[in-house]
C-alpha positions, 0 to 999 in steps of 0.5 A: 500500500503507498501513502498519499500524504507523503510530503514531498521535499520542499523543491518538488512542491509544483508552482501555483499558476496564475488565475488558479485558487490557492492550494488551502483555498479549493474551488467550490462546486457549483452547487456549494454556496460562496462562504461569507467573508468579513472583509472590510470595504469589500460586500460579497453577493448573494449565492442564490442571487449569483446564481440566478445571474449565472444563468441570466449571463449564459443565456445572453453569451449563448445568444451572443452565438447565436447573433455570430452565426446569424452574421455569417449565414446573412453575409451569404443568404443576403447579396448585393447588387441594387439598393434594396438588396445592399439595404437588406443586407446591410440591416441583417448584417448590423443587426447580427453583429449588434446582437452578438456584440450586445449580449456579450456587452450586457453579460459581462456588465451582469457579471461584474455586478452580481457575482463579483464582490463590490469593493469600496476604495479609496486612493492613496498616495504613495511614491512613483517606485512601488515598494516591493511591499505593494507589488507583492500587494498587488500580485495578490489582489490580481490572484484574488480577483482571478479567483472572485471573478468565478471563471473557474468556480462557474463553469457554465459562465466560462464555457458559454463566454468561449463559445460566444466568442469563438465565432467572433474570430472568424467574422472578419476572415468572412468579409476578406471574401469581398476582396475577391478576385483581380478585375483583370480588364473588367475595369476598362469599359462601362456599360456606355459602349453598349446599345440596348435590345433593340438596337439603339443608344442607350440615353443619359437619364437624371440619377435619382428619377431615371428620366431621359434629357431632352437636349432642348430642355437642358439649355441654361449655360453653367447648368449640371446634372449628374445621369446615369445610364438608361436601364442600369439606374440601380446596378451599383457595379455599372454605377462605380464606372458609368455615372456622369455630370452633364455640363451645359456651356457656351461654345465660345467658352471651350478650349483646345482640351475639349473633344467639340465631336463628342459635345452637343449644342455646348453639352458636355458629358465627363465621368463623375469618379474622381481619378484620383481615388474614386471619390464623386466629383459632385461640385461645380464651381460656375464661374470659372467652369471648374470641376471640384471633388470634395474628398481631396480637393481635385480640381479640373477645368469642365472648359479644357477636356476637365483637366487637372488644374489643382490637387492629387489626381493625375489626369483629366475625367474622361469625357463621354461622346454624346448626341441626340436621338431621333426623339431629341434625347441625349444618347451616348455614342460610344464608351469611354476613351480610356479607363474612368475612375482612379488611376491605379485602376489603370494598373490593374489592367496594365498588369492583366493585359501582360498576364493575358500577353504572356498565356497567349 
């Protein structure tokens, strides 16, 4: 027979682990009431009312889990491609992620506050360098806490945190599949260049309404509109490349930079992605016919083929051919001589292109 209360010599006692109770202090069983302590400045709560609070605790983790897994399943359930698509997944999205986020918010704050004791304290003053007295204080108080906290005594409250925090880990490699793909040349042509089913120009129609623009009616010089393509009003990836400002001036005010082919009765149609990194050039300043985008300042000249007079972005916008149809509407005859939108777009396709170059 061997005996188990053999003590061992004195080097061969293992060392405590940190956040583990002290060896004459077991952890109490969950069904074992917390023994009152006469503690100054510090009260204990309520065993039955701690563990009524356990429950509340685990219960809002679980449905912190829950509002993960619904995160991930509306990413996929949910897609994208119109406004009233992105705006529905948008509310399920937000509203997951706020429930999970929530509930883990509230369980801990329930946590704090009715299972772990209140302590009353006052601040005093000591010197910068703590004395070694207070640091060993302060290791103490740290192991105490560790163990008043209850992450070991309540296993239920540690299992459900760690499940509802698990899939919190794996959200954000979840949106890397917006990432996606390289455009390779995607980027390169609009939807501008394409007729429609029955065979004719696609019109410029006003963003916002989808009505088409008679060339009579938009007569007023300095006047501008921004339009979109007809039949395309609520497709966001055509709307990245396609949207345009429509400016009105009078022909005596070009310059040399303009493309007068590809304007109609002083009507001139530029794209409206910034080239400098995409943002809308929605600004237009009448006097001095400048076209101005407002995250960075950008400025090009709507006179002079709206090229770059002052800020970051390295060439002009684009500008667009335009005319009229048989009805007088303003059509689009052709797409895009270069890339819209910014220049490192330009990149892209450079680099698709040699790709495509060298497989052939």
């Amino acid at each position: 027979m061997t005996d188990n209360n053999i003590e061992q010599p004195e080097g061969r006692v293992p060392k405590r682990v940190i956040g583990t109770p002290p060896p004459d202090r077991p952890v109490l069983a969950d069904d074992e009431p917390q023994e009152a302590k006469d503690v100054p400045g510090v009260t204990y709560p309520d065993p039955a009312k701690a563990r009524r609070a356990e429950k509340v605790v685990a219960l809002l983790f679980f449905l912190a889990f829950l509002g993960s897994v619904s995160f991930i399943a509306s990413y996929v359930i949910f897609q994208v491609g119109t406004l009233d698509k992105v705006a529905t997944s948008n509310l399920a999205l937000g509203g997951s992620l706020t429930v999970a986020l929530l509930s883990i918010a509230i369980g801990v704050t329930v946590w704090v506050r009715h299972i772990m004791p209140k302590y009353h304290l006052i601040e005093e003053r000591h010197p910068m360098a703590s004395s070694k007295e207070v640091r060993e204080y302060v290791k103490q108080t740290f192991l105490q806490g560790a163990e008043e906290s209850g992450l070991f005594r309540h296993k239920l409250l540690r299992r459900t945190l760690l499940l509802a925090a698990a899939p919190l880990g794996l959200l954000p490699l979840v949106l890397l599949k917006d990432l996606g793909p390289l455009p390779g040349t995607a980027l390169r042509h609009t939807v501008w260049g394409e007729r429609t089913k029955d065979g004719r120009y696609r019109r410029l129609v006003v963003e916002g309404t989808g009505q088409p623009i008679r060339a009579a009616d938009f007569n007023s010089p300095g006047g501008i509109l921004s339009v979109v393509p007809e039949g395309y009003e609520h497709d966001l990836n055509a709307l990245a490349k396609a949207t345009l400002i429509l400016i009105k001036l009078r022909p005596e005010e070009f310059k040399s930079g303009t493309n007068m082919n590809w304007t109609y009765d002083g009507i001139v149609a530029y794209s409206k992605i910034c080239t400098h990194v995409g943002c809308p050039t929605a600004l237009y300043e009448q006097t001095t016919k400048y076209i101005l985008c407002p995250c960075h300042q950008s400025t090009f000249d709507a006179a002079d083929g709206a090229k770059v007079v002052f800020g970051p972005a390295a060439r002009p916008l684009p500008q667009l051919p335009i005319g009229v149809d048989e009805e007088g509407y303003l059509v689009a005859k052709g797409d895009f001589a270069v890339p819209p939108g910014p220049s490192f777009w330009e990149r892209g396709d450079a680099e698709a292109e040699a790709r495509e170059k060298q497989t052939t």
